[in-house]
N, C-alpha and C positions, 0 to 999 in steps of 0.2 A: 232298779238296780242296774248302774251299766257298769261296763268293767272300767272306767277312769276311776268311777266312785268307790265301787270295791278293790282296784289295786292300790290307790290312795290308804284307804281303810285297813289292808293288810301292811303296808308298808310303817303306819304308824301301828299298827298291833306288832309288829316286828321290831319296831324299836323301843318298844314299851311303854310312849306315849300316851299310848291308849290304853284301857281294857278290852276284853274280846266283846263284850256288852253295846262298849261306845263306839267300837268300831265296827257293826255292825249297823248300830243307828247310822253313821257316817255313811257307810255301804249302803245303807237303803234295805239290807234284807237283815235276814235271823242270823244268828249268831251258826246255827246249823249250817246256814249256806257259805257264809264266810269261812265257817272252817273245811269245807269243802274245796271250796275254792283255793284256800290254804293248802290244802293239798294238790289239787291239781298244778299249782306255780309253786312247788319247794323242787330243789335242785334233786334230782337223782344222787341217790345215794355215790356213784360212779364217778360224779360231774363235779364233787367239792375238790378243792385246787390242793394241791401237795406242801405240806408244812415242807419247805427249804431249808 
């Protein structure tokens, strides 16, 4: 698992491309670590940009 594979993995889990299953296979790890990981890289609550 390195992080090219698993940001790759998340960013197609993020566009719905993928399922969380396939992109985990993609990622290299469990579905557990990916959504980990999923968490550690989503934007702080604080950090999403202002509807104008």
């Amino acid at each position: 698992m390195t992080s090219k594979s698993v940001s790759t993995a998340l960013t197609l889990y993020r566009s719905r491309t993928l399922t969380l299953e396939q992109a985990a296979t993609v990622g290299g790890c469990s579905t557990a670590q990916l959504e980990e990981s999923a968490r550690a890289f989503a934007p702080a609550a604080g950090d999403a940009p202002a509807d104008d």
